[in-house]
N, C-alpha and C positions, 0 to 999 in steps of 0.2 A: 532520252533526250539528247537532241545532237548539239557537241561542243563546237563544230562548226563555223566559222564564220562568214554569213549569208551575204556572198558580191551584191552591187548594185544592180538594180531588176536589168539594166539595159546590158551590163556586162554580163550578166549569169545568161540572158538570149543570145548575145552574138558568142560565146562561149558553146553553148550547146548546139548552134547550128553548127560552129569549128567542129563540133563533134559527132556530129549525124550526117552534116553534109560541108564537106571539106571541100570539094569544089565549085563550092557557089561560094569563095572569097574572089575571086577573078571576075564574078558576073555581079555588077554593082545594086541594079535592079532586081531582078530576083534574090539578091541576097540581103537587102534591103525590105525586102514583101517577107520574108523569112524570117525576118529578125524581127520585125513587126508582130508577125503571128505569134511565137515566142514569147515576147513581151506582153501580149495580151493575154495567153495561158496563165503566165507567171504572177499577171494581177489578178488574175481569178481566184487562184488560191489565194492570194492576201487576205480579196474581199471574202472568201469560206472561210476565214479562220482569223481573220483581223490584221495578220499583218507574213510576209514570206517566212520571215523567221518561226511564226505559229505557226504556217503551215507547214513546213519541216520538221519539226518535233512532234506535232500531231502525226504525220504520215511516214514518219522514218521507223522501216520494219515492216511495216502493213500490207496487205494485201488491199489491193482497190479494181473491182470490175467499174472501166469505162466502156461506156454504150453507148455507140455511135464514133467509132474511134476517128473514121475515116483515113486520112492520110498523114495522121499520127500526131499532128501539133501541139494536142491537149494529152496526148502520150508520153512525150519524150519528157514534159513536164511532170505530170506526175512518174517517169522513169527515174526523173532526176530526185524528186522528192523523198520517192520510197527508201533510198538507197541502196546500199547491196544487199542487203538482207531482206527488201523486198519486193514484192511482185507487181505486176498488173495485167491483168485480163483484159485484154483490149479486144471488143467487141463489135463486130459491124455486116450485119446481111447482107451489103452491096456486092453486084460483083467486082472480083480483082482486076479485072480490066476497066473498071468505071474510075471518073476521072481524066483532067487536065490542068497542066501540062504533063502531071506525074500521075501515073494509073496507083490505084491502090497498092497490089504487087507493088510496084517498083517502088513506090515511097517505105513502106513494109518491110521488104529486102534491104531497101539500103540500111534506113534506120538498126535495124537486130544485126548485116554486117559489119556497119561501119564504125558501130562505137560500144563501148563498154554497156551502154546504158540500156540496146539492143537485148543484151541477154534477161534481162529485168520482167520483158515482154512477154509475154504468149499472146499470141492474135488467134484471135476465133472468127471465123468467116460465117457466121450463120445467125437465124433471127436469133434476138435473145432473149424473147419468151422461151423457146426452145430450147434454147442453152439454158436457161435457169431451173428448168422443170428436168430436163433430161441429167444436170450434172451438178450434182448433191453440193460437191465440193466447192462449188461456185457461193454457193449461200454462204458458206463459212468464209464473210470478206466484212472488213471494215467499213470499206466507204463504198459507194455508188455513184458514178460520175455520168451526167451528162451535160455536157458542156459544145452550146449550138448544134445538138442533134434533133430537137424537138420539131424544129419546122419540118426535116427532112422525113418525117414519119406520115404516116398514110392518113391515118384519122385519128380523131383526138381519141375515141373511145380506144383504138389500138392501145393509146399513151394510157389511159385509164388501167388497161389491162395487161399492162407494162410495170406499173406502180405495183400492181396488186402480186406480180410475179415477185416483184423484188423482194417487197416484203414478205410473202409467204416462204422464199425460199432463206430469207434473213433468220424467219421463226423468231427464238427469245434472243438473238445477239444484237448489240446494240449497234445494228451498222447505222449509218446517216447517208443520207442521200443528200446528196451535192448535184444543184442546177445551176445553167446560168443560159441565157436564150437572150435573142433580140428584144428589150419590152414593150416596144409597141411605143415607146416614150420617146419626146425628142426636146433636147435641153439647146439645139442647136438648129439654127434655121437652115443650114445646107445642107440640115440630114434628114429633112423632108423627101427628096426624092428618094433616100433608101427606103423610108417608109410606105409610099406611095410603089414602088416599086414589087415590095414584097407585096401588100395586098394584094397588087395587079396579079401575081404568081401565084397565090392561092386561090384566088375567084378561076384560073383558069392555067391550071399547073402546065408548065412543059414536061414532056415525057422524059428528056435528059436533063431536068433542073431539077434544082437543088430545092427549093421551095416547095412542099406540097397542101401545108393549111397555115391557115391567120392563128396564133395564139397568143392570149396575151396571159399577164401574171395571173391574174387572180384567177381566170378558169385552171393554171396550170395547178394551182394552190388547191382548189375544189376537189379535183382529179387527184391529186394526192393526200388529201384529209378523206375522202371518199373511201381511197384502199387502204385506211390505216396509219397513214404518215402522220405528225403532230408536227405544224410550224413553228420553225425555229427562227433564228435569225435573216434578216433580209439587208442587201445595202446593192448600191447601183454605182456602174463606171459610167459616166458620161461622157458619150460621145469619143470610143476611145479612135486611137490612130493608126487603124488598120484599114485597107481596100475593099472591104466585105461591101460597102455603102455602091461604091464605083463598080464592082462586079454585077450585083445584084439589076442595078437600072438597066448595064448592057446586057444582063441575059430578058428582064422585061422587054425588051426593045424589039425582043424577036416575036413579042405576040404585037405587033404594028397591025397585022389585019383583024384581029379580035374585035366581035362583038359584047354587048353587054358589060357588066361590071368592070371588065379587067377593060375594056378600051374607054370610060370615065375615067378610072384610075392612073390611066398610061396619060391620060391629057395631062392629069393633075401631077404627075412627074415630071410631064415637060415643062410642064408651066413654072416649077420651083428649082430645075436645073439651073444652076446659075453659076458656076466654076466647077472646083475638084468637089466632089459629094463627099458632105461626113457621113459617119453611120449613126444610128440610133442610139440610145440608151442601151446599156446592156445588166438586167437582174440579174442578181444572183441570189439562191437563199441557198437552207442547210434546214433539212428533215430530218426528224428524228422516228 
């Protein structure tokens, strides 16, 4: 257990982007969407373990494969968490030049150059059904992260057989699987069009977007009691305050000639635009 004493979430974000990415203090806006993401990470662990301080004494030492690592945001967090003494497997099939304004490589490199926290890492570039079956050592991990990688997956049964990967390769260790995903919920009426937006992206995916199916909790829940999982704890951040909500409408915006479902659902986005978009609800639970 760490004697540590845990900064304020908004200090321990702008702290660690000092530390990953040192020259987005001169860039107000990007370093601002950066501190943002950060602080979103940082309340995710809260909500998986009740509060930051639990989740640093739960995860200090540990090993933790995340899946779907991307451009590292829910990385550098749990880089931060594990501490020196431990790892994380940060996992993600996209290619390294996918992404903007920062390609996977270049977010990757900088992170593992620029700061202490870099070395903590290993990044694995490949499916992770693949990696979990091919690399024994991977099973032998605590925790299981995936946090907003769910939509970006091909089909739900893939997820189904994703679940069943982890856990076969978990065997008798008592890892826990840690989610958290858009839920489909909105506590807030500006964040209608995030809503409306994603479903528009899964009725009718873009080929370089980020969206590929609709899921909500409780299929995600099914899909993992299915392979084995047992439900644990669940709590929700509402409507936090990050761009994901703004991002999301402007990459909908580009299916404007769409027929069927997805251009209903593009009407019902426009129709609820109405300032800056919040985002959804965001679930989190913890599988045992």
């Amino acid at each position: 257990m760490t004697n540590t004493t845990i900064p304020d979430i908004n200090d321990l974000a702008a702290s660690l982007i000092q530390q990953t990415n040192p020259s987005l203090s001169s860039e107000p806006e990007p370093s601002r969407i950066a501190i943002s993401q950060t602080q979103h990470r940082l309340n995710l662990l809260a909500a998986w373990f009740g509060s930051l301080e639990a989740a640093k004494n739960a995860l200090e030492g540990k090993t933790v494969i995340e899946i779907g690592c991307g451009q590292g945001d829910m990385t550098v967090a749990l880089a931060w968490a594990v501490g020196s003494t431990g790892k994380v497997d940060a996992i993600d099939p996209a290619p390294l030049d996918y992404g903007s304004p920062e390609t996977l490589r270049e977010a990757q490199n900088r992170i593992s150059s620029s700061s202490r926290l870099g070395g903590r890492v290993d990044w694995i570039q490949t499916d992770p059904i693949e990696a979990l079956e091919q690399d024994a050592e991977l099973g032998a991990t605590d925790y299981v992260v995936l946090a907003h990688s769910l939509l970006y997956m091909r089909s739900t049964a893939y997820i189904g057989e994703l679940f069943k990967a982890v856990r076969s390769a978990a065997g008798p260790a008592s890892t826990q699987l840690l989610i958290a995903e858009w839920g489909m919920r909105v506590s807030n009426e500006s964040a209608k069009a995030h809503l409306y937006a994603v479903q528009a992206q899964a009725a009718r995916p873009l080929e370089s977007g980020n969206v590929q199916l609709y899921l909500e909790p409780k299929a995600t829940r099914e899909l993992a009691i299915n392979a084995g999982w047992k439900e644990g704890e669940e709590r929700w951040i509402e409507s936090p305050e990050v761009d994901d909500g703004a991002w999301e409408v402007a990459a909908a915006r580009s299916l404007a000639d769409t027929g069927g479902a997805a251009r209903g659902l593009l009407e019902d986005m426009e129709r609820v635009v109405d300032g800056p978009t919040r985002c959804m609800d965001v679930w989190t639970s913890v599988l045992h």
